[in-house]
TORPA-4810 file (N, C-alpha, C, O; in nm, 3 decimals):
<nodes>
NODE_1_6.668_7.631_9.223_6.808_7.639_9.263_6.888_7.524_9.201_7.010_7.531_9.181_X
NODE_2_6.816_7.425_9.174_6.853_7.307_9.144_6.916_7.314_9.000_7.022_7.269_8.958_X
NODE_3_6.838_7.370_8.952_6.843_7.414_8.796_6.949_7.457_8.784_7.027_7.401_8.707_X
NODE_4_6.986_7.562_8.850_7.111_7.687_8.841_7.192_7.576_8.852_7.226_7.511_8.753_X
NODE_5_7.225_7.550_8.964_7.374_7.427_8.939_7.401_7.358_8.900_7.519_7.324_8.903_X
NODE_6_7.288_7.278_8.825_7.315_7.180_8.733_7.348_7.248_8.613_7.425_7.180_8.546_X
NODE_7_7.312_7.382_8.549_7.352_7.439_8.418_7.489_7.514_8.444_7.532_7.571_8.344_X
NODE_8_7.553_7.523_8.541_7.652_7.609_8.622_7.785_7.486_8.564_7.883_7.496_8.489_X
NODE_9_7.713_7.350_8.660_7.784_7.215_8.628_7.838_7.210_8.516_7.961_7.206_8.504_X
NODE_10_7.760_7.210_8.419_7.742_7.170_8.272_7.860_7.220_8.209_7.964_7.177_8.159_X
NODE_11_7.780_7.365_8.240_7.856_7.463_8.158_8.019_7.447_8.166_8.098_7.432_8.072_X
NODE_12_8.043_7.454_8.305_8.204_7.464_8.366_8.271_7.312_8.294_8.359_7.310_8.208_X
NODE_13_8.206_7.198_8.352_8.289_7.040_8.310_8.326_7.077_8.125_8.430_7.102_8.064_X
NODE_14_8.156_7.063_8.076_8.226_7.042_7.936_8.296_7.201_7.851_8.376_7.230_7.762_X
NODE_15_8.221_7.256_7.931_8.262_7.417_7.851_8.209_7.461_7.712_8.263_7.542_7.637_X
NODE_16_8.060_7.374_7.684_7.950_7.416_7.627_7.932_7.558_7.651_7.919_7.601_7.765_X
NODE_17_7.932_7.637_7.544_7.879_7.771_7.506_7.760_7.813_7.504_7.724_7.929_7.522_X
NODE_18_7.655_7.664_7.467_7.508_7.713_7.441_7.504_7.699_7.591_7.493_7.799_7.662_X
NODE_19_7.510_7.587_7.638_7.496_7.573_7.823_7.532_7.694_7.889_7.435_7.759_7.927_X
NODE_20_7.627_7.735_7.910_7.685_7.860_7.928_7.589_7.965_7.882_7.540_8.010_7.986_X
NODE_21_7.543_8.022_7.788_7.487_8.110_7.714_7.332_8.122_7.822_7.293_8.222_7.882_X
NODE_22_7.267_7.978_7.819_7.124_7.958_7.894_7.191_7.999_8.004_7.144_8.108_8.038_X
NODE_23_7.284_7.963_8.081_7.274_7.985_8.242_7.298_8.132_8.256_7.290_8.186_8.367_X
NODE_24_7.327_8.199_8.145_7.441_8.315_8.164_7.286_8.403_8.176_7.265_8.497_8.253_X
NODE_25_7.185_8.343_8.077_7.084_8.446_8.051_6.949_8.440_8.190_6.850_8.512_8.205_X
NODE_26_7.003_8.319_8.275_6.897_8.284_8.396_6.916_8.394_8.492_6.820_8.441_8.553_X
NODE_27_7.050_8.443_8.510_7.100_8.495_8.620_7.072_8.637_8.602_7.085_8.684_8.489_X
NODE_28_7.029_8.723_8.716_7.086_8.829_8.709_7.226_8.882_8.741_7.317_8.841_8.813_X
NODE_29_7.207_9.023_8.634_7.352_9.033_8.611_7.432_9.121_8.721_7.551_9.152_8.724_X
NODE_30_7.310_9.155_8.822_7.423_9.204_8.911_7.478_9.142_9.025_7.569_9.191_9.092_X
NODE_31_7.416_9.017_9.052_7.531_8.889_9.064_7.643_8.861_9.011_7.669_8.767_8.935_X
NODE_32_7.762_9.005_9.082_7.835_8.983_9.007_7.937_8.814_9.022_8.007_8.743_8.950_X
NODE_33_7.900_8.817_9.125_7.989_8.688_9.172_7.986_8.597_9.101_8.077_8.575_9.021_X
NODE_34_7.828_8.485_9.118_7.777_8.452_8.995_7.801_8.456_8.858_7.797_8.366_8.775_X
NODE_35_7.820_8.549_8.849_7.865_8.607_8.654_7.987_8.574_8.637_8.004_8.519_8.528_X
NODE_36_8.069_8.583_8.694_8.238_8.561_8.698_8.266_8.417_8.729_8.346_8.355_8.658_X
NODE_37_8.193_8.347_8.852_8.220_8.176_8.843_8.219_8.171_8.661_8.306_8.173_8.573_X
NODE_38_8.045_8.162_8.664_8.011_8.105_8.525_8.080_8.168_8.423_8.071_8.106_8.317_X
NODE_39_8.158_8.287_8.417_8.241_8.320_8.316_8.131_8.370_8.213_8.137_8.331_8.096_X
NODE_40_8.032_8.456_8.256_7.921_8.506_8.150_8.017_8.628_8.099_8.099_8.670_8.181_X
NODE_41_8.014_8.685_7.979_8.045_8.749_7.929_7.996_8.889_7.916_7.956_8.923_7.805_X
NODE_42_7.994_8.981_8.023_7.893_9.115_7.983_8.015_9.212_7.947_7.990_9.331_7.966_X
NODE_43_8.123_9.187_7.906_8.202_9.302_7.871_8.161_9.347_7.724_8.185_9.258_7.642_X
NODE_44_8.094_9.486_7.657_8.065_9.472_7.490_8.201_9.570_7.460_8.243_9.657_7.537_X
NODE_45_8.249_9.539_7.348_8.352_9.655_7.337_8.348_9.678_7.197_8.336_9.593_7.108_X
NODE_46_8.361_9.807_7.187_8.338_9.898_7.030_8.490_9.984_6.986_8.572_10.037_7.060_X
NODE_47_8.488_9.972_6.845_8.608_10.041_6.829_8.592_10.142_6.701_8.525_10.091_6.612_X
NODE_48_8.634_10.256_6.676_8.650_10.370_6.560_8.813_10.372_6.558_8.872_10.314_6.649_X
NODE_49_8.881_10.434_6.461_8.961_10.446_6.425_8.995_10.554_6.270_8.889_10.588_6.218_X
NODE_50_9.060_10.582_6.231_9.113_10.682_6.143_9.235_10.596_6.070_9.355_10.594_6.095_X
NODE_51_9.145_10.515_5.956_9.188_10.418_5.911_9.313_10.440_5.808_9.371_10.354_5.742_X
NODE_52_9.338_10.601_5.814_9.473_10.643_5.739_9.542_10.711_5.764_9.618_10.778_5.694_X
NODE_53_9.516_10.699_5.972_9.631_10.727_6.021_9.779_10.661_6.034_9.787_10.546_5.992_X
NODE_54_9.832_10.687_6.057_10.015_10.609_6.020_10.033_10.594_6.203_10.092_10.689_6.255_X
NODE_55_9.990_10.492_6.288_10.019_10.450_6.419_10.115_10.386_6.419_10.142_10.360_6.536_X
NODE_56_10.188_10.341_6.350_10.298_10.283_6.345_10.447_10.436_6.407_10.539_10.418_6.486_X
NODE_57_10.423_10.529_6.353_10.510_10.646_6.368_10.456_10.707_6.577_10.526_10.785_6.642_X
NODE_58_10.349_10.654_6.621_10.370_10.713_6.752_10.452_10.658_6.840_10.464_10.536_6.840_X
NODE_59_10.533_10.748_6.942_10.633_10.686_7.043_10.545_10.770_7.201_10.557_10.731_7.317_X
NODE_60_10.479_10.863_7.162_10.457_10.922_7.304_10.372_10.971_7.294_10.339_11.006_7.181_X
NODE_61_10.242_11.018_7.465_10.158_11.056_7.466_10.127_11.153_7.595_10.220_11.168_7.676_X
NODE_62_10.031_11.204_7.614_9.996_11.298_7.719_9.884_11.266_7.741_9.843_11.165_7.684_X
NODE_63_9.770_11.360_7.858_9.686_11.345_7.868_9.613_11.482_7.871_9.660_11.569_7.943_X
NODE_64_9.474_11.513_7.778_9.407_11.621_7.748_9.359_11.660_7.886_9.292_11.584_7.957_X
NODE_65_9.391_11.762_7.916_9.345_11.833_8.058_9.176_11.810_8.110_9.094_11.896_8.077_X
NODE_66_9.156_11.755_8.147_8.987_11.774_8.208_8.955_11.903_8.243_9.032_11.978_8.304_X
NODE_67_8.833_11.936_8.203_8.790_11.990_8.266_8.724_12.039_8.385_8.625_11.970_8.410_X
NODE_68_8.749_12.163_8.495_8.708_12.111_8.633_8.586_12.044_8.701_8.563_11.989_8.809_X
NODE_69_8.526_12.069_8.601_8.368_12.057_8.673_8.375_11.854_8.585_8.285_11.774_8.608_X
NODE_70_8.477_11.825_8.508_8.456_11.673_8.444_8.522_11.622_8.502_8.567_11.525_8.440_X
NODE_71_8.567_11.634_8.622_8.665_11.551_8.689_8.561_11.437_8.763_8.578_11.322_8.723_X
NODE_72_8.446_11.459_8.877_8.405_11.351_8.887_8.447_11.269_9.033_8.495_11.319_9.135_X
NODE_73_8.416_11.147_9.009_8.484_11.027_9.082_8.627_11.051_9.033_8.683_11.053_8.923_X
NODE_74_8.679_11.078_9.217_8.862_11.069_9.182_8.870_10.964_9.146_8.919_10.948_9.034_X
NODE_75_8.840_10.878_9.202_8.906_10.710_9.247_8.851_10.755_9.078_8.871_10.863_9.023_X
NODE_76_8.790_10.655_9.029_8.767_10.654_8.903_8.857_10.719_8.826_8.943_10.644_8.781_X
NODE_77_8.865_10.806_8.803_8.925_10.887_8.741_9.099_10.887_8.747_9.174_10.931_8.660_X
NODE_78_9.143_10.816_8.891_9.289_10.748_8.935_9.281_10.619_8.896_9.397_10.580_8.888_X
NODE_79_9.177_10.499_8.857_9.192_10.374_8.847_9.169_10.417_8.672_9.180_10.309_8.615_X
NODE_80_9.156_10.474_8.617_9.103_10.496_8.493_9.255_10.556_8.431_9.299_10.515_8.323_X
NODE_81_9.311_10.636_8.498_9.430_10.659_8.433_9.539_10.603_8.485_9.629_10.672_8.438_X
NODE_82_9.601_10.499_8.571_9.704_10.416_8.584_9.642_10.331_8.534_9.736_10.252_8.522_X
NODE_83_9.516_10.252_8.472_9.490_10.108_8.400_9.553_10.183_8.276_9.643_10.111_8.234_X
NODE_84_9.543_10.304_8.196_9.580_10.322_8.078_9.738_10.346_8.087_9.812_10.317_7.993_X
NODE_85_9.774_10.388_8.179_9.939_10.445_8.199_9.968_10.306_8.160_9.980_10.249_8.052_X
NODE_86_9.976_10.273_8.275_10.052_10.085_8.284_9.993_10.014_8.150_10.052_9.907_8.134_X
NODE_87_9.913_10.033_8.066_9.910_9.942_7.941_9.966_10.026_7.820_10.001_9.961_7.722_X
NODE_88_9.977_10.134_7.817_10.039_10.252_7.729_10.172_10.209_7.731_10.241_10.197_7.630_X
NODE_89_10.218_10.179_7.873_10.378_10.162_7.893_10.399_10.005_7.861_10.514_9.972_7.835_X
NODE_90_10.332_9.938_7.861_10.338_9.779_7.857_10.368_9.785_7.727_10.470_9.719_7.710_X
NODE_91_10.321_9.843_7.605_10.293_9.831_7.501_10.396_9.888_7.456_10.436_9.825_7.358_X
NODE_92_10.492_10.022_7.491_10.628_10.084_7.462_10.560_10.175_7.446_10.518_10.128_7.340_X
NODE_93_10.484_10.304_7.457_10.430_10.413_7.474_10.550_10.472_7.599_10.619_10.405_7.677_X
NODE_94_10.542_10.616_7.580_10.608_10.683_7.668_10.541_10.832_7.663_10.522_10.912_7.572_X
NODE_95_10.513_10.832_7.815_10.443_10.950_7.881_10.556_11.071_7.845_10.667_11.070_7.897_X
NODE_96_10.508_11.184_7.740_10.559_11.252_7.741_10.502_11.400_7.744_10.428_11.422_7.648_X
NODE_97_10.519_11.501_7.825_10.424_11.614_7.877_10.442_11.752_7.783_10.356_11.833_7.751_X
NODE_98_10.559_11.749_7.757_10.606_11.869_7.633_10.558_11.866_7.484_10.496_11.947_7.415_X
NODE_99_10.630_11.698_7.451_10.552_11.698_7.278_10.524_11.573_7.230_10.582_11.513_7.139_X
NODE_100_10.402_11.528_7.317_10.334_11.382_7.270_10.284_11.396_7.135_10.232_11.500_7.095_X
NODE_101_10.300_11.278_7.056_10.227_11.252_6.969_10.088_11.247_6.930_10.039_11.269_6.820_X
NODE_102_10.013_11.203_7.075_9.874_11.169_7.087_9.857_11.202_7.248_9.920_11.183_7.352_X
NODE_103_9.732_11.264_7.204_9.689_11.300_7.316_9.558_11.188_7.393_9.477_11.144_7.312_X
NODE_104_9.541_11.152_7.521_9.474_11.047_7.593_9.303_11.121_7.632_9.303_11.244_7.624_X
NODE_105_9.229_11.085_7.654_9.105_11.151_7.700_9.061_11.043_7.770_9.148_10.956_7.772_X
NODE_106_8.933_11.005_7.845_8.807_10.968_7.830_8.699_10.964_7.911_8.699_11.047_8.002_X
NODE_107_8.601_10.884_7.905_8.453_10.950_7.950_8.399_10.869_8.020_8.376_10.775_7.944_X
NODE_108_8.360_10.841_8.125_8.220_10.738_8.233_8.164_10.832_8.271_8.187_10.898_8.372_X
NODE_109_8.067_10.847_8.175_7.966_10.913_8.247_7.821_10.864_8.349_7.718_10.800_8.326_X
NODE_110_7.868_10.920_8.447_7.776_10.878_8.561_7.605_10.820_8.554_7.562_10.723_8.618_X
NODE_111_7.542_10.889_8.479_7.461_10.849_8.412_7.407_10.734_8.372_7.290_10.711_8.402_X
NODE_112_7.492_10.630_8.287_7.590_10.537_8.221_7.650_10.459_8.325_7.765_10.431_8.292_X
NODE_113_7.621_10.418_8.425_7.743_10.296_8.490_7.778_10.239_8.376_7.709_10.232_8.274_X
NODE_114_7.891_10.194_8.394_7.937_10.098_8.340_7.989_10.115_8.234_8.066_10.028_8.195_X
NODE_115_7.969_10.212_8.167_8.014_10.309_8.002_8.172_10.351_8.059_8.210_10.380_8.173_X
NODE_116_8.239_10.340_7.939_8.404_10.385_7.947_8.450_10.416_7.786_8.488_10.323_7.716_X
NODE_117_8.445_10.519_7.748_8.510_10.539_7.614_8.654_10.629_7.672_8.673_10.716_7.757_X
NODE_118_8.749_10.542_7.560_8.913_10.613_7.538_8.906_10.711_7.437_8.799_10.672_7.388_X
NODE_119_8.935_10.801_7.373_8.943_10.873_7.328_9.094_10.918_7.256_9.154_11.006_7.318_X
NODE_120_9.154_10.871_7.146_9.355_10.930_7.128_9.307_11.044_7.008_9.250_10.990_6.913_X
NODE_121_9.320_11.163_6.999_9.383_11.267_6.905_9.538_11.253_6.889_9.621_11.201_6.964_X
NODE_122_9.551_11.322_6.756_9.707_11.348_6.758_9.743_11.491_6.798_9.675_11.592_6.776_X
NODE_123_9.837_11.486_6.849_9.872_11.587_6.914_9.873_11.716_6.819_9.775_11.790_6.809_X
NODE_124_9.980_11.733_6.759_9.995_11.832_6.655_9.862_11.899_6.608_9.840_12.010_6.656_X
NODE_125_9.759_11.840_6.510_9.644_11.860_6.479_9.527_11.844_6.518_9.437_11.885_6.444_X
NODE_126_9.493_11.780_6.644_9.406_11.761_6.741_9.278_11.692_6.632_9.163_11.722_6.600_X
NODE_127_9.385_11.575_6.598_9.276_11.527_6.503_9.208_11.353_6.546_9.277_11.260_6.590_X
NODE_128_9.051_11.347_6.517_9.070_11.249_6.579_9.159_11.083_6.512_9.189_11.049_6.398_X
NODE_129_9.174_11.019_6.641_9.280_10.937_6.594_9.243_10.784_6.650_9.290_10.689_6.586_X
NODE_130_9.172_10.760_6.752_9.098_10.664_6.786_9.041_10.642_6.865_9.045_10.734_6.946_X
NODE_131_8.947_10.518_6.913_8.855_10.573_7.017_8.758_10.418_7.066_8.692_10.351_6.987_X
NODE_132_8.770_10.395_7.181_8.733_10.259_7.226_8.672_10.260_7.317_8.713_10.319_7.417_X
NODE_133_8.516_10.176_7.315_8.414_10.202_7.403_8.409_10.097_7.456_8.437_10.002_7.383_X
NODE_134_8.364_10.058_7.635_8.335_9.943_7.679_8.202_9.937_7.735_8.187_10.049_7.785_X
NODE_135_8.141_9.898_7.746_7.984_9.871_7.825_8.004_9.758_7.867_8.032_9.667_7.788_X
NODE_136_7.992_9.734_8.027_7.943_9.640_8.112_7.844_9.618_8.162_7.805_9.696_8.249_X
NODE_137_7.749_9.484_8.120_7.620_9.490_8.179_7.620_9.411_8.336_7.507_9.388_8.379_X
NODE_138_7.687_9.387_8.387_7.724_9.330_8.525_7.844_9.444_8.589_7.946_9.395_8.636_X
NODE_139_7.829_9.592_8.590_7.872_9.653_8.649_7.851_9.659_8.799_7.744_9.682_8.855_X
NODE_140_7.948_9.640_8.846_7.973_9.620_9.082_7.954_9.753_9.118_8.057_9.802_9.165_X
NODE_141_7.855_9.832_9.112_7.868_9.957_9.127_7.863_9.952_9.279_7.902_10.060_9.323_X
NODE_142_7.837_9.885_9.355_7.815_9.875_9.496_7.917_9.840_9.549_7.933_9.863_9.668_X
NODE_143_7.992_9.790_9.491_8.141_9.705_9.595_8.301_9.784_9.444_8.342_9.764_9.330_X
NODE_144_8.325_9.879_9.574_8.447_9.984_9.492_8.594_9.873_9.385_8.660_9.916_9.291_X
NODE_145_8.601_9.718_9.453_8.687_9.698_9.474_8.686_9.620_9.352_8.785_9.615_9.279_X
NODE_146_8.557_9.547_9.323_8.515_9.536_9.235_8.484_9.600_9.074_8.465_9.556_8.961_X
NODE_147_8.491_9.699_9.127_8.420_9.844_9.045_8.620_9.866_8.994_8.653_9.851_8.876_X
NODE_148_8.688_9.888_9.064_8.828_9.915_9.020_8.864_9.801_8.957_8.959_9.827_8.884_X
NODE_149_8.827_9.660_8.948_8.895_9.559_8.889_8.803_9.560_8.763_8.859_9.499_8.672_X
NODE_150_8.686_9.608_8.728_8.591_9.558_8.608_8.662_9.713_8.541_8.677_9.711_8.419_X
NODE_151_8.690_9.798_8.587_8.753_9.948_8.557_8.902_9.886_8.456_8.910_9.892_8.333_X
NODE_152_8.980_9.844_8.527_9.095_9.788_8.477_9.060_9.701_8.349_9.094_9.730_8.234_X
NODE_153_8.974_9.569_8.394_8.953_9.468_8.293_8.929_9.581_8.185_8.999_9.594_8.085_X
NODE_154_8.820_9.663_8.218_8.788_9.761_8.088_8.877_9.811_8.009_8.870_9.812_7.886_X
NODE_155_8.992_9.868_8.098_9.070_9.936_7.974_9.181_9.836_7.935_9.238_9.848_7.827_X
NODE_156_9.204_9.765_7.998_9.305_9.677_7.946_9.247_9.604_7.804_9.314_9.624_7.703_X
NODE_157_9.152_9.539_7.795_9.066_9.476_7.746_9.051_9.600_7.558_9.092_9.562_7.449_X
NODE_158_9.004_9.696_7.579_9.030_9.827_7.545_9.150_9.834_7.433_9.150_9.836_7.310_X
NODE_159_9.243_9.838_7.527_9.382_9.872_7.482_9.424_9.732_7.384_9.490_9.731_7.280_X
NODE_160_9.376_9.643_7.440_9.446_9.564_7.360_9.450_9.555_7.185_9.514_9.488_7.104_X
NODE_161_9.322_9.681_7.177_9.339_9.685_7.028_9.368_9.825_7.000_9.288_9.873_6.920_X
NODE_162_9.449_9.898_7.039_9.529_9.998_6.992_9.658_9.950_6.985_9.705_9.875_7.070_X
NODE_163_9.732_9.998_6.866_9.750_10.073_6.756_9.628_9.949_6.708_9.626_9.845_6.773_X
NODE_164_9.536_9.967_6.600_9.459_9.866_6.515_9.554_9.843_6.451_9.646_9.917_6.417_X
NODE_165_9.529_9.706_6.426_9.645_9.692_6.281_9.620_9.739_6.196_9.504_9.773_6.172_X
NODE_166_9.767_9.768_6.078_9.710_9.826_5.968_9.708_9.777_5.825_9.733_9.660_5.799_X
NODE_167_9.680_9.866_5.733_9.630_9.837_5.614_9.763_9.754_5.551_9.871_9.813_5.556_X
NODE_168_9.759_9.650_5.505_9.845_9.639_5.392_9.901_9.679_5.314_9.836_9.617_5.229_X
NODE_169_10.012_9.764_5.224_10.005_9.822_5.106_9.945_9.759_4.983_9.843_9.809_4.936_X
NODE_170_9.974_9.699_4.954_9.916_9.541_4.838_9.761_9.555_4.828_9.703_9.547_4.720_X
NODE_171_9.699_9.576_4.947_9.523_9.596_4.943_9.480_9.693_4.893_9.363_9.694_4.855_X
NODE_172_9.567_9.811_4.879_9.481_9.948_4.900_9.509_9.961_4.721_9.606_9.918_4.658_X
NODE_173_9.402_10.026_4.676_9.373_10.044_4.548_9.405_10.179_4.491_9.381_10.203_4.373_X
</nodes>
């Protein structure tokens, strides 16, 4: 026990990374409490994109209908789409139901705690357009409240790299 707080210590005063890194790897990770003092890092996040799409031209979006039997966890499925509403709109996106530009999706599959992929097509051509995965290895699957705030961190976290930036003209050959 002794151990733990003295590398806990360490880590926090000077804000050593390798210190941090050892304590991060002592703990289990579904301590989530634990994990969050020490500031361990289990968020992984992945990104694809359609590197000659023109994101600069979208103003609005919708959301691709689920299917009934993919609906799932409401709650989930309500904390999963106001974390994306409210960062869609943060960003100047506008919910539009008639003729979005891009259409919204995505996936936790149960299976998978802790898995969250976004999913954007463009509307018109239902082509894909981008797509952002999160894996949490300190997923709160036991405490909801928790589970809605690592839900949020996810897509916010997520979002923050849509539109990707883009290509330069000057680079491209």
């Amino acid at each position: 026990m002794y151990r733990y707080v003295a590398l806990l210590s360490v880590s926090i005063i000077t804000g050593c990374a390798a210190t941090q890194d050892r304590f991060c790897s002592l703990i289990d990770q579904d301590s989530y409490f634990i994990v969050s003092i020490a500031r361990c890092e289990t968020l992984q996040l992945s990104f694809d994109y359609d590197a000659d799409a023109r994101f600069s031209s979208l103003d609005t979006y919708a959301w691709i209908a689920a299917d009934a039997g993919d609906q799932g966890d409401n709650h989930l499925q309500a904390w999963v789409t106001d974390a994306v509403e409210t960062k869609l709109v943060q960003q100047g996106f506008r919910l539009n139901l008639k003729a979005p530009d891009f259409l919204v999706s995505f996936n936790a599959p149960v299976e998978e705690q802790g898995k969250l992929s976004l999913l954007f097509v463009l509307a018109d051509k239902q082509k894909f357009l981008w797509r952002g995965t999160a894996n949490d290895n300190a997923y709160p699957a036991r405490n909801p409240g928790e589970r809605e705030l690592r839900i949020r961190t996810a897509v916010s976290s997520l979002l923050e790299q849509f539109p990707p930036p883009q290509r330069h003209p000057s680079y491209e050959q």
